[in-house]
Structures are given as structure tokens and as C-alpha cells.
C-alpha positions in Angstrom: -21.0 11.4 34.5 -17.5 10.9 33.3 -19.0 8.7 30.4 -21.7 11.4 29.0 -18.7 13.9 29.1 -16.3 11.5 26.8 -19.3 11.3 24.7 -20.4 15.0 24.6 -16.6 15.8 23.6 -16.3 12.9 21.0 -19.6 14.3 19.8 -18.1 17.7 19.2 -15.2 16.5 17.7 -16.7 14.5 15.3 -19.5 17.6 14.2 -16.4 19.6 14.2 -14.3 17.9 11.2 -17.7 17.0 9.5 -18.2 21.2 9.4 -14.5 21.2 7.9 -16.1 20.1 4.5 -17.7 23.1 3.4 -20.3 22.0 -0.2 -19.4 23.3 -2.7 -22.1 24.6 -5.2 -22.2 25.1 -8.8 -24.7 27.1 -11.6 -23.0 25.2 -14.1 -23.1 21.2 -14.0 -21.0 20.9 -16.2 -18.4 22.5 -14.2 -19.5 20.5 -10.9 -18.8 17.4 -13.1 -14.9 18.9 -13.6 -14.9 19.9 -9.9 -15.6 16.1 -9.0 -13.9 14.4 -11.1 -10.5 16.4 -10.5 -11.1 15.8 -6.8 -11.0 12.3 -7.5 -8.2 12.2 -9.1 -5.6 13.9 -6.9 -3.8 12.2 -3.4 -5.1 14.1 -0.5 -1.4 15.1 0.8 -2.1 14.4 4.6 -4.1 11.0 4.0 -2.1 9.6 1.6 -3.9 6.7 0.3 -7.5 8.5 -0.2 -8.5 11.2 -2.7 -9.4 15.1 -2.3 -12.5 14.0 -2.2 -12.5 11.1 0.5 -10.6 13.2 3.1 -11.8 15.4 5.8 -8.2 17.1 6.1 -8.0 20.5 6.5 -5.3 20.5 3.2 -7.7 18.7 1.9 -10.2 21.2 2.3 -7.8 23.9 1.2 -7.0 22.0 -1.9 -10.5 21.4 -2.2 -11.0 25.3 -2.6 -8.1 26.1 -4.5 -9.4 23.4 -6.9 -13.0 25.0 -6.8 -11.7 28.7 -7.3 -9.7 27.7 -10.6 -13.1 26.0 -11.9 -14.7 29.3 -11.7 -12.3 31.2 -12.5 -12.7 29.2 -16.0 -9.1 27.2 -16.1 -9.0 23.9 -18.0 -8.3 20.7 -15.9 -4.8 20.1 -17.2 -3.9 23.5 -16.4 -5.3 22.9 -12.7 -3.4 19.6 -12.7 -0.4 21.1 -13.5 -0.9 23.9 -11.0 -1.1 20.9 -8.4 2.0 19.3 -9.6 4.5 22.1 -9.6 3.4 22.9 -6.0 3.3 19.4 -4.8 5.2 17.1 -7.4 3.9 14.1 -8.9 3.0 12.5 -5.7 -0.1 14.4 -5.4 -1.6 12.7 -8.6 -3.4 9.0 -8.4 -1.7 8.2 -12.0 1.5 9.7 -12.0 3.2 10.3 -15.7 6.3 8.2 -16.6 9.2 9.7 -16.3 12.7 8.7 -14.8 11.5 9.9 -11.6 8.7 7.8 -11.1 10.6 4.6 -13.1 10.7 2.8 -9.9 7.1 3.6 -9.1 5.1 2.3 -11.9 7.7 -0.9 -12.7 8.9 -1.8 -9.4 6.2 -4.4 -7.7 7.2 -6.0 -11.3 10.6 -5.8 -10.4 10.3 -7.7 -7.3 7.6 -9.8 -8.1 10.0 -11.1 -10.6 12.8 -11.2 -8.2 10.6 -13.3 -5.8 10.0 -15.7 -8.4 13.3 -16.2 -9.6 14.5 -16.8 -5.8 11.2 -19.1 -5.4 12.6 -21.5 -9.1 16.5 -21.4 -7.7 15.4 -22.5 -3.8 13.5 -25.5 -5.2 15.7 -26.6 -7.3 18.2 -26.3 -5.2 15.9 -28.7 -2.2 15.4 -30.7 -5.1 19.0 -31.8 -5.6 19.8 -31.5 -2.2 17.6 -34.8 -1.3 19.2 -37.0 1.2 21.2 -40.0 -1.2 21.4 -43.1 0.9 25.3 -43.5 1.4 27.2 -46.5 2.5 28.4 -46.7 6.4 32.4 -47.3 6.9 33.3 -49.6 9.3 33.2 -48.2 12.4 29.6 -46.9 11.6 28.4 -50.7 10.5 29.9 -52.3 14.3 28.0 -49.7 16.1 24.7 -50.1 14.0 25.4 -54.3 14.8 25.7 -53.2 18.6 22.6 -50.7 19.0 20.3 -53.4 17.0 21.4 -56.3 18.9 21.0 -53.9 22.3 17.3 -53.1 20.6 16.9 -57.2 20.3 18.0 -58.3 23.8 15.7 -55.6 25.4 12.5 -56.9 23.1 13.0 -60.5 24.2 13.2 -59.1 28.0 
């Protein structure tokens, strides 16, 4: 009984976020083709790492409608882009521009891939000259190597 309600409620859960994502529909392909293609391109806020288009968010949804009312309304692409990024900053777009804000962004897995690599060169060369270099015993060293091998010697003749 238990198990059929965890279902019944996972069930309406599930047929509740799916009803979050109203279609949208278009007279003019043309402008269905912008409305796609811009939701493709911007960060879903909430999600992060999927589009406008990939994310069942409810900001997703409301960007999803802001994005469809501006389509109608007959505004170009880069003026809903820039509509986007005023409100939200850069962050919202999959390809930010280059600019000293986003410096570290778009050149900074360089940055460390090239630090990595120059730590990776200096710690081999560095266990390269650091082999062990067979060094002479002093005395003291020598008479106990002669005692522990004639101990060794006496024991394998017993």
C-alpha cells in the first residue's frame, strides 16, 4: 500500500514539471527557428550547465516566455541577447564575449594546463638528478657491513 502511494506521488510529481513546459507555437517558421536557436544558446540560470531549452526550471520557463514574447513582438536576436545580459550578466550566455571580466574564463584551463605541465618537466627532472649515487662507506660503516655478512655466513653454514 505504502509502495503504490510513493509511486502515485512520484507519478504526479514527475506529470507536474513535465506540464511546466508549456509549447510554444509559431505562424511563422522562420521565427520558431530564432525562438530555438536562442534557447539554445543561453545558460538556464537554475541548472547551470544545460540550456533554456534542456531545463524543466520554472526560470527556465519564464525565460523561455520572455524569450518567446520578444520574438513576436518582432525584436532581433542580438537585441534579445542583450536584453538577457544586462538582466543576468554574461553568465547567462553559453559563449560569453571577451572582455576583462571574463579573461579568466575563456584563458584559464590554459593557464593551468600550462602550470601543470611546467610543475610535471621541473618534478622529473628534479627525480632525475636526485637518483641514488653509490657512495663510499667510512670506517665504522665498512666493520659493521664485515660483522652483519659474516653473522649472515655463520647462520647459512648452520
Amino acid at each position: 500500500m505504502i509502495k503504490t502511494g510513493v509511486f502515485i506521488l512520484f507519478l504526479v510529481l514527475n506529470l507536474s514539471a513535465i506540464a511546466a513546459d508549456d509549447p510554444v507555437e509559431f505562424k511563422n517558421p522562420e521565427l520558431q527557428k530564432r525562438y530555438y536557436a536562442l534557447i539554445e544558446e543561453i545558460r538556464c540560470l537554475v541548472c547551470q550547465n544545460q540550456s533554456l531549452a534542456d531545463s524543466h526550471a520554472d526560470l527556465a520557463q519564464d525565460l523561455r516566455n520572455e524569450i518567446y514574447s520578444k520574438v513576436l513582438a518582432g525584436e532581433q536576436d542580438d537585441q534579445i541577447v542583450s536584453f538577457l545580459v544586462e538582466r543576468y550578466g554574461d553568465f547567462v550566455l553559453y559563449r560569453p564575449p571577451l572582455t576583462k571580466n571574463t579573461w579568466l574564463l575563456w584563458f584559464g584551463p590554459f593557464v593551468f594546463m600550462l602550470i601543470g605541465i611546467i610543475f610535471a618537466i621541473i618534478l622529473i627532472k628534479k627525480q632525475s638528478t636526485n637518483k641514488a649515487v653509490p657512495t663510499e662507506l667510512d670506517e665504522v660503516q665498512q666493520q659493521r657491513l664485515t660483522e652483519l655478512l659474516k653473522k649472515d655466513i655463520k647462520r647459512d653454514k648452520e
